[in-house]
Structures are given as structure tokens and as C-alpha cells.
C-alpha beads as a LAMMPS data file, in Angstrom:
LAMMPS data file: protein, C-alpha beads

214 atoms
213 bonds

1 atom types
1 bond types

-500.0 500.0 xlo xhi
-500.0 500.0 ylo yhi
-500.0 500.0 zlo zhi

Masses

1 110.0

Atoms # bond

1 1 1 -7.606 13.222 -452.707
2 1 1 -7.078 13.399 -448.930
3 1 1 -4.568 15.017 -446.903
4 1 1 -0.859 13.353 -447.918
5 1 1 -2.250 12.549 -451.749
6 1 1 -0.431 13.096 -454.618
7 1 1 2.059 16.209 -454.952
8 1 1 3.989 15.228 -457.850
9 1 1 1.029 17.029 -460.465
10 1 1 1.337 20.321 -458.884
11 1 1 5.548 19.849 -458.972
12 1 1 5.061 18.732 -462.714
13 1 1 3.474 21.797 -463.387
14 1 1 5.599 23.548 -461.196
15 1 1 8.597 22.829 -463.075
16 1 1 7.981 23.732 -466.470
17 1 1 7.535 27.185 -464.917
18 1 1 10.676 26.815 -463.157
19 1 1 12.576 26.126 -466.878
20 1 1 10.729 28.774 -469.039
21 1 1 11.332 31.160 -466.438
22 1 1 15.100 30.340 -466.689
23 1 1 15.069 30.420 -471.036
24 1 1 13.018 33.462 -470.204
25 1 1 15.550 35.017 -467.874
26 1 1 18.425 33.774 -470.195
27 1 1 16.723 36.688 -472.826
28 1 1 18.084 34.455 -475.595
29 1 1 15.937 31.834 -475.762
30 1 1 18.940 29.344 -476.375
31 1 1 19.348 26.179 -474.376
32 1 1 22.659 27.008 -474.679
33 1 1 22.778 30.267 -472.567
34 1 1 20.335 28.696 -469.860
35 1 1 21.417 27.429 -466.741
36 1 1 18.523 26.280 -464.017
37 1 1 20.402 26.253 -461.542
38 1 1 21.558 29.798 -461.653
39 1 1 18.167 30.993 -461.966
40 1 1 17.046 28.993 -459.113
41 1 1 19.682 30.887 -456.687
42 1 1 18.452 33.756 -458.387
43 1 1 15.162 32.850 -457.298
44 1 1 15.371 30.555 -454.208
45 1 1 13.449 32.656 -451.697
46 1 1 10.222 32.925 -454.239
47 1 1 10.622 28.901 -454.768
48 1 1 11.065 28.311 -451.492
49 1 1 7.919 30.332 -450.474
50 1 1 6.213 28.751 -453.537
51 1 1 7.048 24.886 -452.420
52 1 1 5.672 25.929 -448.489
53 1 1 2.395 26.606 -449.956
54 1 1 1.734 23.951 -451.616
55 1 1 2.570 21.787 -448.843
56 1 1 0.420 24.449 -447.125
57 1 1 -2.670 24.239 -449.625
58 1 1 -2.256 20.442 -450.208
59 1 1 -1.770 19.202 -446.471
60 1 1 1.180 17.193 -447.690
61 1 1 3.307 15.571 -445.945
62 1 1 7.333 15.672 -445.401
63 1 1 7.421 11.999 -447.332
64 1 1 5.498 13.162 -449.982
65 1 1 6.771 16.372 -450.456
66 1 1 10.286 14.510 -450.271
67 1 1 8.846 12.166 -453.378
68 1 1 7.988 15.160 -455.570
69 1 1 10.792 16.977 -455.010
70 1 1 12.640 13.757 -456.127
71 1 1 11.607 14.643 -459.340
72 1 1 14.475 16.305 -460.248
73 1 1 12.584 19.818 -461.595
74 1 1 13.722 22.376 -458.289
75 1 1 17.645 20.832 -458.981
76 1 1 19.631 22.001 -461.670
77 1 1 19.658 19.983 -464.888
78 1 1 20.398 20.408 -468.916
79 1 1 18.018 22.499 -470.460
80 1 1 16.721 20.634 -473.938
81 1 1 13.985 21.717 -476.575
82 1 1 12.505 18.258 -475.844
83 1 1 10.704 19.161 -472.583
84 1 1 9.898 22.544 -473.673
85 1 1 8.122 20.437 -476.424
86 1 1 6.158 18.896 -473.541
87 1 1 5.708 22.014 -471.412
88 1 1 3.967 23.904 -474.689
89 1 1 2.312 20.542 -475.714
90 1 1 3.828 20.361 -478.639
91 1 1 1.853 23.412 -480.181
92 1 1 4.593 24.329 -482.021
93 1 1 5.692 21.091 -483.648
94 1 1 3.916 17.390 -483.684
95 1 1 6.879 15.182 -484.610
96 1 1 5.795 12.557 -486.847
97 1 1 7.585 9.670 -485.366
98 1 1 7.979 8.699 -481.368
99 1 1 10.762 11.154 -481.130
100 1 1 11.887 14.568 -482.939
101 1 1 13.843 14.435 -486.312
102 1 1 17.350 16.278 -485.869
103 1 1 15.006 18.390 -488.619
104 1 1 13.013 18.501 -485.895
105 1 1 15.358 19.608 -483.446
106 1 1 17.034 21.881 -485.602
107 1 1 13.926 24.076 -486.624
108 1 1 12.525 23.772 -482.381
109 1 1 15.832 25.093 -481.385
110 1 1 15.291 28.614 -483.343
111 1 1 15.100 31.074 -480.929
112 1 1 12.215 32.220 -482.463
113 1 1 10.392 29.443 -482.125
114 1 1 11.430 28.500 -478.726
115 1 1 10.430 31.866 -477.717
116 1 1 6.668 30.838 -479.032
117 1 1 7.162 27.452 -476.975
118 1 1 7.826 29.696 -473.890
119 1 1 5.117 31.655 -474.517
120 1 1 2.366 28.928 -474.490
121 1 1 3.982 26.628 -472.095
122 1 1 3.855 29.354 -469.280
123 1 1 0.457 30.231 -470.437
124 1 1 -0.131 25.935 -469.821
125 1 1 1.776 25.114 -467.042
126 1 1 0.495 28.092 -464.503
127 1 1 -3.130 26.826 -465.541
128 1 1 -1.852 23.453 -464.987
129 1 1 -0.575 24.371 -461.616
130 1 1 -3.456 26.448 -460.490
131 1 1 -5.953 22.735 -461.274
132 1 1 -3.322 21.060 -459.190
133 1 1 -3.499 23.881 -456.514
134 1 1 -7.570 23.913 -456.367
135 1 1 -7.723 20.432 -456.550
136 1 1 -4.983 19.493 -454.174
137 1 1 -6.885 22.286 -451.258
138 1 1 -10.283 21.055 -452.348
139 1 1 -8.960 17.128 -452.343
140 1 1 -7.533 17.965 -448.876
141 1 1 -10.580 20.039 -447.253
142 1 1 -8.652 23.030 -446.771
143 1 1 -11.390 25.745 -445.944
144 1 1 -11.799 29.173 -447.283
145 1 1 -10.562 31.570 -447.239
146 1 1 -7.056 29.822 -446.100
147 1 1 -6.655 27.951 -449.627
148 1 1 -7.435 30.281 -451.833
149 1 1 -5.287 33.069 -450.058
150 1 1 -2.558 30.689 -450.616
151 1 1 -3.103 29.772 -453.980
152 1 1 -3.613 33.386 -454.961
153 1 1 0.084 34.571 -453.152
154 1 1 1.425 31.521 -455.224
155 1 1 0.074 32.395 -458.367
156 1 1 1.546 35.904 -457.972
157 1 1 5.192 34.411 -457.413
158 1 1 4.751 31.588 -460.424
159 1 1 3.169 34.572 -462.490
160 1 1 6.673 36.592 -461.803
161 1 1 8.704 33.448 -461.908
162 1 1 7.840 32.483 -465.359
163 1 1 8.005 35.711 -466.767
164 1 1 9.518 38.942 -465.292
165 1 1 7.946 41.038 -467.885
166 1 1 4.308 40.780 -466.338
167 1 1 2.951 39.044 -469.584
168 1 1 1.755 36.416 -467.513
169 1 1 -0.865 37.718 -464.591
170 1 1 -2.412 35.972 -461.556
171 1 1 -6.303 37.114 -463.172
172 1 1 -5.611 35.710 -466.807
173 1 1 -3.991 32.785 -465.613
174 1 1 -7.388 32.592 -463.313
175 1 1 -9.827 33.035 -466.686
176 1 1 -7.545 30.690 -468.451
177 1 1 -8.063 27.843 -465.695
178 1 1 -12.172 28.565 -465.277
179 1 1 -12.570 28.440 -468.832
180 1 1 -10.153 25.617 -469.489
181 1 1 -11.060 23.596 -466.482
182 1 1 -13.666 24.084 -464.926
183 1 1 -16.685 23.739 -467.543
184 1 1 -15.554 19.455 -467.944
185 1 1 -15.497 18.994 -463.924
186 1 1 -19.023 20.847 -463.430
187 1 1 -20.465 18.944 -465.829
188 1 1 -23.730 17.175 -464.085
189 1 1 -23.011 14.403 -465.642
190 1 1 -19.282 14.253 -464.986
191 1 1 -18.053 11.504 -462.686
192 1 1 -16.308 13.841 -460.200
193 1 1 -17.864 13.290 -456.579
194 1 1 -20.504 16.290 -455.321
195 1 1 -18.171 17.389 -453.020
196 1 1 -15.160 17.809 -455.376
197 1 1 -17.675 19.928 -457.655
198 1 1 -19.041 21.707 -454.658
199 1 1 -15.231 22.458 -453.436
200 1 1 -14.285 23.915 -457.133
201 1 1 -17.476 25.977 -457.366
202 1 1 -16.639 27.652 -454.013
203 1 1 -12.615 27.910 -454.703
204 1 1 -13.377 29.686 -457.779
205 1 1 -16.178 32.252 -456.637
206 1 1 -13.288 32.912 -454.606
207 1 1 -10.569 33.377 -456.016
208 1 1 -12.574 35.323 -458.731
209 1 1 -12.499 38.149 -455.297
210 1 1 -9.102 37.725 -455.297
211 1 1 -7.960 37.885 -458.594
212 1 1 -10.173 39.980 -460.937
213 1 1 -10.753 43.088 -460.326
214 1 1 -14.597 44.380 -459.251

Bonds

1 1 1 2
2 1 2 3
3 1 3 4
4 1 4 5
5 1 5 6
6 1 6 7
7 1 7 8
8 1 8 9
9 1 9 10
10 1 10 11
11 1 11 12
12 1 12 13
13 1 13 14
14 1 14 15
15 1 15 16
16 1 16 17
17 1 17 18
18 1 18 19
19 1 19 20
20 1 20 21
21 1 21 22
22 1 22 23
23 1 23 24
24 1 24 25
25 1 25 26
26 1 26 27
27 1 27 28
28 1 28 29
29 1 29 30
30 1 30 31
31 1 31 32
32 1 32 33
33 1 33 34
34 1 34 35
35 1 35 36
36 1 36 37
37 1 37 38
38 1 38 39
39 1 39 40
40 1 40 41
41 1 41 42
42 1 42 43
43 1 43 44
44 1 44 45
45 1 45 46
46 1 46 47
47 1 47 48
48 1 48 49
49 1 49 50
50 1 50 51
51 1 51 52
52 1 52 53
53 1 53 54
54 1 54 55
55 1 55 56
56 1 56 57
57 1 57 58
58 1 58 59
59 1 59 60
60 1 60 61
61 1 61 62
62 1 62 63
63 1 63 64
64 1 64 65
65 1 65 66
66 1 66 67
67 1 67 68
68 1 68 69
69 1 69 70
70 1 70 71
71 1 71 72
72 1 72 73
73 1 73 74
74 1 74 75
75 1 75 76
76 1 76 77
77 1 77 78
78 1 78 79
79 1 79 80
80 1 80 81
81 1 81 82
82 1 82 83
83 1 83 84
84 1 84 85
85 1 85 86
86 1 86 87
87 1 87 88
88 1 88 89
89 1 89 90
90 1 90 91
91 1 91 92
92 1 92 93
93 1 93 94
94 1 94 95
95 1 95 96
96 1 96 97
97 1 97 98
98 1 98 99
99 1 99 100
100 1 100 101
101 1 101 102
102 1 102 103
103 1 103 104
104 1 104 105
105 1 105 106
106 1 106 107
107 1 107 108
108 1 108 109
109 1 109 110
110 1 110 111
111 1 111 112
112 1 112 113
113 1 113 114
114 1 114 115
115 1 115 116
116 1 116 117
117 1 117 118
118 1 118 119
119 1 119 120
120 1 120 121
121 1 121 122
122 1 122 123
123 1 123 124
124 1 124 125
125 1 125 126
126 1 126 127
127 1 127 128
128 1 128 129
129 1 129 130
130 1 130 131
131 1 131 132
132 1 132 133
133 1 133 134
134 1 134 135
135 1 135 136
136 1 136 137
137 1 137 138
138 1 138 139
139 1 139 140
140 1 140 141
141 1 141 142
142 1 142 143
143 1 143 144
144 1 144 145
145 1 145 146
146 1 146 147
147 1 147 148
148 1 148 149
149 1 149 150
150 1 150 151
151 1 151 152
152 1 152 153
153 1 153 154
154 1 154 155
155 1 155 156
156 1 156 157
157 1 157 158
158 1 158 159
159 1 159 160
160 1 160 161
161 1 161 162
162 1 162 163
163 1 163 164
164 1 164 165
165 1 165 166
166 1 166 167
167 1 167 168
168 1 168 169
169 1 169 170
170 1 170 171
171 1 171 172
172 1 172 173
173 1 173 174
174 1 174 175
175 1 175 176
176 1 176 177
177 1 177 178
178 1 178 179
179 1 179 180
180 1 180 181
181 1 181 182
182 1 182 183
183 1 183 184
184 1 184 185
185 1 185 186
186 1 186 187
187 1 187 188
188 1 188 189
189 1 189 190
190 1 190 191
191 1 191 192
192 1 192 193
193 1 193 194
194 1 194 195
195 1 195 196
196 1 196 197
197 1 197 198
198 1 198 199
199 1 199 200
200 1 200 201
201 1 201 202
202 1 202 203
203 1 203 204
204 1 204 205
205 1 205 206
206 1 206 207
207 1 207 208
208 1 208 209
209 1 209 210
210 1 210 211
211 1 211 212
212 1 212 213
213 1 213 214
């Protein structure tokens, strides 16, 4: 990746965050009762701060950062257990055929188990973000400690964004990621370029200052 790459990862990621944080917000965990687009003018300074760094981390530019927001996940749209499925990678359920069964449907739809779905796809989807975040500075050459300063104050507003209740913090999302991620890149026989693997090991001696505490 080089300045201008690919944004649309880091938006993926971005917004299943954005729609648990709305069920979450919604307290019933019914698709029902959830509206994006209130929470997002609830919430449009933090998004707004969150979407300037990662143009910020990334070296985007406008045109690409105009094709990921095209996306559709920072507008408002129908909330349905389908992409929640997605976000918590299907954890919860494997449907047997291509799609969910309206048994399916009916038993994801509990709030009790989209709850659970919540849970694990905002544990997912910030370490999902965070790789695109590392990757996207380390892709771009974006020194330290500029990147991971800016990954870090994003993490803290996803973190809050996903869940008010402070289940979700910027450190375990960080152990989650390391452990998760990390160990597969670092690999010396992995395919992944000496400079990519350099640029991770440095990003996350890092933000290990930054996020754990000493």
C-alpha cells in the first residue's frame, strides 16, 4: 500500500462499529428500535474526527476517501440481523444454506442473541479496524510517533462509539489485534515484504506505550 491505496477495509470495519454502536445505543437490541441515522447525529463530531484520521493515518486522498464513503455505512440505512451476522462472523449462527432460514431469522432476531452478536462483532470489527489502521499508516510510511498517536485517539472514539458502557477499551482491543494479527504477518516465512513486517513490529512496540499501561 502507498499513499492513496485502498480505504474501503478500514470503512468496512468502520461501519459495523458504526451499527452495533447504534443497536447498542437503542438498549433494546431490536432492529426495530434502531435508527443509524439518529445515532450518527448523535455522534457526528466523534465520526467526523474518526473519518479525518484515517485520511490522516492512511494519506488518502479526497477521491478515495469519496469511494469509501460511497459505501453507504456513515449514511443512514435499515438496520437487519443479516449484517450483524457478518459483523460477528456468524459466531452465533452458521446458516446451512446460502442465506438464513426465516428459522433462522427468527431465532437471530432474539434480543438475546443479537445482544451476543453485538458483543463479538464490536470485539471483531475494532480489531478489524485497528489491522486496517496499522496497515494503512505502515502501507503509507507514516512515521512514528504521528501514526500511532492517531490510531490510538481513534481507537479511543471507536472504543466509546461501539459501546458507551466502556466494555470495549483501546488496550484490549490492542491485545486482541497483536494476538490475532500479528503472529501470521511476522511469520519469517510469511510473504509480507520486510518492510511491512518491520513497519508492524515498530507500530506495535508503540502503541503497546500508548495503550497498556507500564
Amino acid at each position: 500500500m502507498r499513499p492513496g491505496g485502498d480505504a474501503r477495509p478500514v470503512f468496512a470495519a468502520l461501519g459495523g462499529v458504526v451499527e452495533i454502536g447504534a443497536l447498542n445505543h437503542a438498549g433494546t437490541w431490536k432492529t426495530s428500535d434502531t435508527s443509524v441515522g439518529d445515532f450518527l447525529a448523535l455522534t457526528r463530531d466523534e465520526v467526523a474526527r474518526i473519518v479525518a484520521g484515517v485520511q490522516a493515518v492512511g494519506r488518502f486522498s479526497d477521491p478515495v476517501m469519496a469511494e469509501a464513503h460511497e459505501l453507504g455505512y456513515l449514511r443512514d440505512h435499515p438496520v437487519d440481523v443479516r449484517p450483524l451476522l457478518l459483523w460477528s462472523a456468524g459466531v452465533t449462527l452458521a446458516p446451512r444454506g446460502p442465506r438464513p432460514s426465516e428459522d433462522d431469522l427468527a431465532y437471530l432476531e432474539d434480543p438475546q442473541v443479537m445482544r451476543r452478536m453485538c458483543r463479538m462483532g464490536a470485539d471483531l470489527q475494532l480489531t478489524c479496524l485497528l489491522d486496517g489502521l496499522v496497515a494503512a499508516g505502515v502501507g503509507a510510511g507514516v512515521g512514528l510517533p504521528e501514526g500511532t498517536d492517531e490510531i490510538a485517539s481513534i481507537l479511543r472514539l471507536a472504543c466509546e462509539l461501539v459501546d458507551g458502557t466502556g466494555r470495549n477499551t483501546p488496550e484490549g482491543v490492542f491485545r486482541m489485534w497483536r494476538v490475532a494479527h500479528l503472529p501470521g504477518l511476522l511469520d519469517p516465512n510469511a510473504a509480507a515484504p520486510e518492510w511491512v513486517k518491520a513497519g508492524h513490529r515498530a507500530y506495535d512496540e508503540e502503541l503497546e506505550r500508548l495503550l497498556t499501561p507500564m
